[in-house]
N, CA and C atoms as an extended XYZ file, in Angstrom:
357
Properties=species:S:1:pos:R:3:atomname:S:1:resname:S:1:resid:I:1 pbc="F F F"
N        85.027      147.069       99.116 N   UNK     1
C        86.316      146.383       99.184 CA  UNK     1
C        86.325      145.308       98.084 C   UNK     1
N        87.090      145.357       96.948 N   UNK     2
C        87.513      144.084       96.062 CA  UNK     2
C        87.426      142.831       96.912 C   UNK     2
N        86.904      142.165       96.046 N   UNK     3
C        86.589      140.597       96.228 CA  UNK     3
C        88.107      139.351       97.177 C   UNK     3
N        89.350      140.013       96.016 N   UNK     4
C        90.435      139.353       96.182 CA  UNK     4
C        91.018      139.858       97.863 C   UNK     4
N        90.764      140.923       98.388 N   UNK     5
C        91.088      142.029       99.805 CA  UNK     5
C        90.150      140.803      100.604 C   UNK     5
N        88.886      140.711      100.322 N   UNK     6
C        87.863      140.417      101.505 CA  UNK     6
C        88.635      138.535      101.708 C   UNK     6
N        88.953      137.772      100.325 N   UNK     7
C        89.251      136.664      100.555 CA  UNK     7
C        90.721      136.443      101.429 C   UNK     7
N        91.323      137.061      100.680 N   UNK     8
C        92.772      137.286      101.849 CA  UNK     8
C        92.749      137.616      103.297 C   UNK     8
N        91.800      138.493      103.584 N   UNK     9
C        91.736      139.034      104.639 CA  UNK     9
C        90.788      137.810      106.044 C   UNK     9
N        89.752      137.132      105.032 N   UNK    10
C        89.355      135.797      105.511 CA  UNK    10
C        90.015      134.782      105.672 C   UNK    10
N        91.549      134.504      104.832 N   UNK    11
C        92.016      133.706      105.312 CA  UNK    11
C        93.217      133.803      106.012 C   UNK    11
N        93.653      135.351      105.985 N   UNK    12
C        94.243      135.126      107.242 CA  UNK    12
C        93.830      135.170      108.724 C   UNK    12
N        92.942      135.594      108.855 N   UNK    13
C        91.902      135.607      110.013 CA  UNK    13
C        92.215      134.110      110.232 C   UNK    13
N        91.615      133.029      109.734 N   UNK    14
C        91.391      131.839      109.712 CA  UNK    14
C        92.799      131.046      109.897 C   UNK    14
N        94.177      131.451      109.634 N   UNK    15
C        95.248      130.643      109.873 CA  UNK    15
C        95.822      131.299      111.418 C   UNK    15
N        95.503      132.392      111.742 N   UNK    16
C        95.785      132.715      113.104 CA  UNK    16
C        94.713      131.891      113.879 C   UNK    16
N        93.520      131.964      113.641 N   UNK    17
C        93.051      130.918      114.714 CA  UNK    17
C        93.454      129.690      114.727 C   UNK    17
N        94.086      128.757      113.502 N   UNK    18
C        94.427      127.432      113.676 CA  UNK    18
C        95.891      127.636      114.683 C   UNK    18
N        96.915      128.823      114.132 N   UNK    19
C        98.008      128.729      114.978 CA  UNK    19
C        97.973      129.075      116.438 C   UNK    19
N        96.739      129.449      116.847 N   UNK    20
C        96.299      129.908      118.185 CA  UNK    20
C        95.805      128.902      118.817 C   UNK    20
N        95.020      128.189      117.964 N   UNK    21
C        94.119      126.728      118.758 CA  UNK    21
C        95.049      125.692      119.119 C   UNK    21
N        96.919      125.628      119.229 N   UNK    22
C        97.091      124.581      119.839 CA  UNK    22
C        97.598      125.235      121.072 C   UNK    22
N        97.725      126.417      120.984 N   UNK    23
C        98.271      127.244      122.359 CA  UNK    23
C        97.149      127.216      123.547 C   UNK    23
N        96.040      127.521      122.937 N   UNK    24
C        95.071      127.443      123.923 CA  UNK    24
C        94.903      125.772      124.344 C   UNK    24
N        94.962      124.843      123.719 N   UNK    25
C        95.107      123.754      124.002 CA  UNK    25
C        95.625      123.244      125.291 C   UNK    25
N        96.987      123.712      125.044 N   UNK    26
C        97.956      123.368      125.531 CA  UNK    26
C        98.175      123.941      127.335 C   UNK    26
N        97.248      125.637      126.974 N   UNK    27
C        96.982      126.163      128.204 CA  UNK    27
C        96.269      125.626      129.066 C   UNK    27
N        95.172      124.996      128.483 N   UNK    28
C        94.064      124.352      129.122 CA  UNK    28
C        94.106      122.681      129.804 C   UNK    28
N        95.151      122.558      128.823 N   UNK    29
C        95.426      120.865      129.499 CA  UNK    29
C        96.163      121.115      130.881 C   UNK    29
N        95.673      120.294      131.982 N   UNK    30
C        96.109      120.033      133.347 CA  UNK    30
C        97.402      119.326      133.622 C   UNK    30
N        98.090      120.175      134.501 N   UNK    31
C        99.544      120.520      134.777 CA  UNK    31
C        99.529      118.396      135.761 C   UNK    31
N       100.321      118.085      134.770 N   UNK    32
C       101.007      116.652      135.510 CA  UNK    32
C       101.588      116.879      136.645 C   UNK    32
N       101.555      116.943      138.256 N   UNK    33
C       101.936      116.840      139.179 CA  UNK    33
C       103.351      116.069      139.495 C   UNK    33
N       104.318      116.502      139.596 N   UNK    34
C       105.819      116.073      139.658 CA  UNK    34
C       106.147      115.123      141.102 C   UNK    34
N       105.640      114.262      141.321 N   UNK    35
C       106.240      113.771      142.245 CA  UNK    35
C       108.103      113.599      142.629 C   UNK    35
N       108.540      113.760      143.652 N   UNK    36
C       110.147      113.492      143.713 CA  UNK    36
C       110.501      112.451      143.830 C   UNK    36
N       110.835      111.149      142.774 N   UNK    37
C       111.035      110.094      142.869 CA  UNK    37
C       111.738      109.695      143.725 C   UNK    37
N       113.226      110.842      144.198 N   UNK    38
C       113.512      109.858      145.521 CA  UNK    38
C       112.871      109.727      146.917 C   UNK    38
N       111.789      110.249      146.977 N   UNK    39
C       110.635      110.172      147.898 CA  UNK    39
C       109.698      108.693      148.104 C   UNK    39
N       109.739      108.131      147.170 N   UNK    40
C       108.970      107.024      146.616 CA  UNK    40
C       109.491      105.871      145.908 C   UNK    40
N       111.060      105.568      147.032 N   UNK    41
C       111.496      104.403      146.857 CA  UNK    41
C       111.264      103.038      146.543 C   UNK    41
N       110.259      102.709      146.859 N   UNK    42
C       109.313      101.680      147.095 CA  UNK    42
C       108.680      101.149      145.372 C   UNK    42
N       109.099      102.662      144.957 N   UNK    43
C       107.624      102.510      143.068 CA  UNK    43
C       108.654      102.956      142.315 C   UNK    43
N       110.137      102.530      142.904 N   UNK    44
C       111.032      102.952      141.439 CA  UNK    44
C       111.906      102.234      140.961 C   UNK    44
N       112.052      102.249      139.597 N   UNK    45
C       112.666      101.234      139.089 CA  UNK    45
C       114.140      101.794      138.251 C   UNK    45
N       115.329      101.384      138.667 N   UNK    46
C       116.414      101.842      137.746 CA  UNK    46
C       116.773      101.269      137.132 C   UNK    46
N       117.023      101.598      135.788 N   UNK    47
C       117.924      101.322      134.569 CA  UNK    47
C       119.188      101.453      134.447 C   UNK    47
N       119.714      100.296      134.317 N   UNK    48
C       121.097      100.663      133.488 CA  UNK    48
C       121.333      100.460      132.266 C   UNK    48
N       122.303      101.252      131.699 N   UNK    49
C       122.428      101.617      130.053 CA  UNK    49
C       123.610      100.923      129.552 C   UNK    49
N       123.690      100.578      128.453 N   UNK    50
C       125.288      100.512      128.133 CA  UNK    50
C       125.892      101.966      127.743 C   UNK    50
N       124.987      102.841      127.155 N   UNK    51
C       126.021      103.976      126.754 CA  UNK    51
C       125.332      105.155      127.384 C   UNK    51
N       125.459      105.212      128.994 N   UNK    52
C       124.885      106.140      129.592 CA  UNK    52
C       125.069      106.282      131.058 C   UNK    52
N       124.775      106.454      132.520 N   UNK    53
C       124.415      107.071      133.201 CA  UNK    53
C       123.045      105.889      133.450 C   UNK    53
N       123.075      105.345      134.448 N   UNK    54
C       121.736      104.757      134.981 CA  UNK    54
C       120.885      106.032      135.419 C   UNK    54
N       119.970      105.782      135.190 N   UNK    55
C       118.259      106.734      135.576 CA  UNK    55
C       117.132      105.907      136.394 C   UNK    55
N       116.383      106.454      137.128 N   UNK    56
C       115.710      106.075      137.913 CA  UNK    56
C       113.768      106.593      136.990 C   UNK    56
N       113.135      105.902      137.001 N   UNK    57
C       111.480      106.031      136.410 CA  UNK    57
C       110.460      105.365      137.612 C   UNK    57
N       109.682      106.000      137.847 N   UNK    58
C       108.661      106.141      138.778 CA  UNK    58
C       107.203      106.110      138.100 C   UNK    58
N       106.624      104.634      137.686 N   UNK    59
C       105.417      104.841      137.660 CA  UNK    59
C       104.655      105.021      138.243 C   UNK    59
N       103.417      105.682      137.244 N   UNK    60
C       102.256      106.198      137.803 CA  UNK    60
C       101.431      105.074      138.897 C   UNK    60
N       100.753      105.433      139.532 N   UNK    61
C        99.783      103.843      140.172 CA  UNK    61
C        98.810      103.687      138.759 C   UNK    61
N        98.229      104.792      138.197 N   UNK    62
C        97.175      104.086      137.523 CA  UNK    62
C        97.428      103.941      135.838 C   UNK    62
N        98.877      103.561      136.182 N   UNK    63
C        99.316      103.151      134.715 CA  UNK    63
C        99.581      104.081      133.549 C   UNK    63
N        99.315      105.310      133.757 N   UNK    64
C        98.920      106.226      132.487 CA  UNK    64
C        99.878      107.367      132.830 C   UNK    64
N       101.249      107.202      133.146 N   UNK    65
C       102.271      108.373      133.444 CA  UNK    65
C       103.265      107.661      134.176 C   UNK    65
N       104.613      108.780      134.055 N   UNK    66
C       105.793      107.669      134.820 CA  UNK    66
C       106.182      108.752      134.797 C   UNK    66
N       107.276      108.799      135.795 N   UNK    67
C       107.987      110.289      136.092 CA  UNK    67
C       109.839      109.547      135.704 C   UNK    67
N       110.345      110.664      135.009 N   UNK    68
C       111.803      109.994      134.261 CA  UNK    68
C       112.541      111.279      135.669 C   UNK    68
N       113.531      110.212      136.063 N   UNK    69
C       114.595      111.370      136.994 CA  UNK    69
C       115.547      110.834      136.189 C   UNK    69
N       116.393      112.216      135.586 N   UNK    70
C       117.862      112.016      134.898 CA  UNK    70
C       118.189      113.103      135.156 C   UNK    70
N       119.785      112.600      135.957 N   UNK    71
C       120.703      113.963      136.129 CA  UNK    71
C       120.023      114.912      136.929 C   UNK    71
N       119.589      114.234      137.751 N   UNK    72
C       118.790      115.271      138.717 CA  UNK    72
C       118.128      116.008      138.754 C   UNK    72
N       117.066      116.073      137.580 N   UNK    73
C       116.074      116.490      137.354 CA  UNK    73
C       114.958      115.298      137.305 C   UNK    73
N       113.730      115.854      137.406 N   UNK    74
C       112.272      114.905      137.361 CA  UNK    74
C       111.348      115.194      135.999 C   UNK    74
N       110.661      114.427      135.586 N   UNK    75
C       110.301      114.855      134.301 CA  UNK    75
C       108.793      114.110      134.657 C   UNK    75
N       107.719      114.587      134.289 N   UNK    76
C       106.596      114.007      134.432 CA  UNK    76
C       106.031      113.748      132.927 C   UNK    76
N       105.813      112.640      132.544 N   UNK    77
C       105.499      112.412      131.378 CA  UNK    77
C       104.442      111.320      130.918 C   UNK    77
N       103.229      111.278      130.510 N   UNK    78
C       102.440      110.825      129.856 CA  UNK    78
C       101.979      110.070      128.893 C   UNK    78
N       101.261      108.609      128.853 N   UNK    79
C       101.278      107.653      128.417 CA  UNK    79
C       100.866      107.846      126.839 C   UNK    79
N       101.660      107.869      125.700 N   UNK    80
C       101.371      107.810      124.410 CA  UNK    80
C       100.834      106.440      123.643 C   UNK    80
N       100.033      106.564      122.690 N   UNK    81
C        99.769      105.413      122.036 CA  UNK    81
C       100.928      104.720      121.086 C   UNK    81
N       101.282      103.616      121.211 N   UNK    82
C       102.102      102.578      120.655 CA  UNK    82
C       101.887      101.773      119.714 C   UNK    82
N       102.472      101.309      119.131 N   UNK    83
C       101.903      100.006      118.142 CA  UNK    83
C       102.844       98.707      119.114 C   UNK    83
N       103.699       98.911      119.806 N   UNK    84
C       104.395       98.072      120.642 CA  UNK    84
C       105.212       98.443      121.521 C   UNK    84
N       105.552       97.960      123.065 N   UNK    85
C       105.833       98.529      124.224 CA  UNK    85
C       104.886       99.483      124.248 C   UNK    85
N       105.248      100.262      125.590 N   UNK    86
C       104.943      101.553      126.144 CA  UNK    86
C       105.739      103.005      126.163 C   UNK    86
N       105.219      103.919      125.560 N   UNK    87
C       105.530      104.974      125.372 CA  UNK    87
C       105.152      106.081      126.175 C   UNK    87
N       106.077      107.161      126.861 N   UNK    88
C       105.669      107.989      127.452 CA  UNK    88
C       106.549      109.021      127.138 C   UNK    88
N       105.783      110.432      127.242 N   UNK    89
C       106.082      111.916      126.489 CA  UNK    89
C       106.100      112.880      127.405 C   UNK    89
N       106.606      114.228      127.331 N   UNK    90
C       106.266      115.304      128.210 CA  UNK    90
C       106.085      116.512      126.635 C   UNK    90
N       106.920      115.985      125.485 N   UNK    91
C       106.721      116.750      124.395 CA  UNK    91
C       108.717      116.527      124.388 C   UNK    91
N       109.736      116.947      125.036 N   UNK    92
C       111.269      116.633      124.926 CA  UNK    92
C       111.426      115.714      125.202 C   UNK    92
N       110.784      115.071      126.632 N   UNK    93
C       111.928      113.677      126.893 CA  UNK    93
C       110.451      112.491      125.901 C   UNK    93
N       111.075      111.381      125.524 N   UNK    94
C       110.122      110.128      125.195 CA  UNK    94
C       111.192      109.059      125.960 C   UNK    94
N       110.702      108.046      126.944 N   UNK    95
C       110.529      106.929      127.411 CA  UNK    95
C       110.397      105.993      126.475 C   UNK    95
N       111.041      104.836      126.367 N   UNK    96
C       110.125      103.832      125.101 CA  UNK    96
C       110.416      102.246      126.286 C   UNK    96
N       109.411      101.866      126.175 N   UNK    97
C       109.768      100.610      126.558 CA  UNK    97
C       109.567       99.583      125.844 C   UNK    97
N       110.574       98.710      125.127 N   UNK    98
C       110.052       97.768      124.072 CA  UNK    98
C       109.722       96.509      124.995 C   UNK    98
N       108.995       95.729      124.095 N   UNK    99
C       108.237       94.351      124.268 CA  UNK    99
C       109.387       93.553      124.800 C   UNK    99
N       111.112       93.314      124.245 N   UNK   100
C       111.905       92.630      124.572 CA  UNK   100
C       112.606       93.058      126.250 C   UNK   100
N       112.003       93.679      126.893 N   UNK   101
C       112.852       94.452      127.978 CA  UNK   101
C       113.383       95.485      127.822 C   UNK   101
N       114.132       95.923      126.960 N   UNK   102
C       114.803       96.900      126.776 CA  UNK   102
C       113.867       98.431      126.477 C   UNK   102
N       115.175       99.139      127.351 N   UNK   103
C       114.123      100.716      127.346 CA  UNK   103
C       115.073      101.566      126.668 C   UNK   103
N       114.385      102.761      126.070 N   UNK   104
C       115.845      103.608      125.329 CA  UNK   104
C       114.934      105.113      126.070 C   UNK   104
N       115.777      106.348      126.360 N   UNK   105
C       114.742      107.755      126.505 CA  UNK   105
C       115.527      108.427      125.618 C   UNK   105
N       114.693      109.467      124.986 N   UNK   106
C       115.120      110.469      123.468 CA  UNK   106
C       114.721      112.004      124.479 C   UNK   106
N       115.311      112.960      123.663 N   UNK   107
C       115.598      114.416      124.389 CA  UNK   107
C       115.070      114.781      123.038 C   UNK   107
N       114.080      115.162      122.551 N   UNK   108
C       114.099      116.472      121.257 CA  UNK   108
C       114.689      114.990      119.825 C   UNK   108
N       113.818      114.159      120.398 N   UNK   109
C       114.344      113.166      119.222 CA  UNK   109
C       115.426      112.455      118.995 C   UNK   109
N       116.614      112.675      120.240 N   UNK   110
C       117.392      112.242      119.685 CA  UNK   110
C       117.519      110.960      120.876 C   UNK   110
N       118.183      109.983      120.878 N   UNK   111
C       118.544      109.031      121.448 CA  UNK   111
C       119.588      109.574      122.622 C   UNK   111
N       119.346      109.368      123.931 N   UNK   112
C       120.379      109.952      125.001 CA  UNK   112
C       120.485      108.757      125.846 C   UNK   112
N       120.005      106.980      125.862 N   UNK   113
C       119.998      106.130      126.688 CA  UNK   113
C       119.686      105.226      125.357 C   UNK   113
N       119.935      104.543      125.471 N   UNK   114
C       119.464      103.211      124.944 CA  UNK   114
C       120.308      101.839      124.729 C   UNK   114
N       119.406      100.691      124.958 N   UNK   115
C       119.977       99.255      125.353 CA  UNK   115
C       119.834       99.091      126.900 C   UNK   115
N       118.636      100.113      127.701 N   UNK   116
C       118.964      100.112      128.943 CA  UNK   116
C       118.134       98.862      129.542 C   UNK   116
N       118.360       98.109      130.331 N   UNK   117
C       117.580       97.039      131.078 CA  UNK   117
C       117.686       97.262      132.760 C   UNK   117
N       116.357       96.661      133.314 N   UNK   118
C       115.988       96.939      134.673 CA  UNK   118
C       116.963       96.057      135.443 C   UNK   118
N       117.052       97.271      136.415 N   UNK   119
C       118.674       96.180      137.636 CA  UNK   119
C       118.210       95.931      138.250 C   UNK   119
């Protein structure tokens, strides 16, 4: 087999495993448990927005997850690293909580709440 066949053929081998290694990743990471926030009155906190729909967020006890209920759905989502406030992800929804009070949540990046403060 020519030299140029065996190198091609090595590297595509090699870009299917990188596009495979975040799937398996992703398989392997442990399923966040959905609690039903209106179950757990007691640990929830609602927001109101100026340009939105108040939402209800349910933190975790051990700090590292918060569950977002909007529109009647529950979203379990996971504590990201920040350079300021607290950030939490599921991969669509992001949570942001800035340092000044104010919280904004994004869908796929885009802004769907923000200017919201705790009532």
């Amino acid at each position: 087999m020519p030299r140029p066949l065996i190198a091609a053929a090595f590297l595509l081998c090699g870009c299917n495993e990188i596009r495979y290694q975040t799937a398996r990743l992703r398989a392997s990471t442990p399923k966040l448990e959905v609690p039903k926030v209106a179950s757990l009155p007691d640990r929830r906190t609602t927001f109101d927005c100026k340009d939105g729909e108040p939402f209800d967020v349910f933190f975790t006890p051990g700090g590292d997850g918060a569950v977002l209920s909007l529109g009647g759905d529950d979203f379990a989502l996971r504590e990201l690293s920040a350079v300021a406030g607290k950030r939490f992800s599921d991969g669509r929804y992001e949570l942001y909580l800035k340092e000044d009070g104010t919280v904004s949540v994004s869908l796929d990046e885009k802004r769907i709440r923000e200017g919201c403060k705790q009532r």
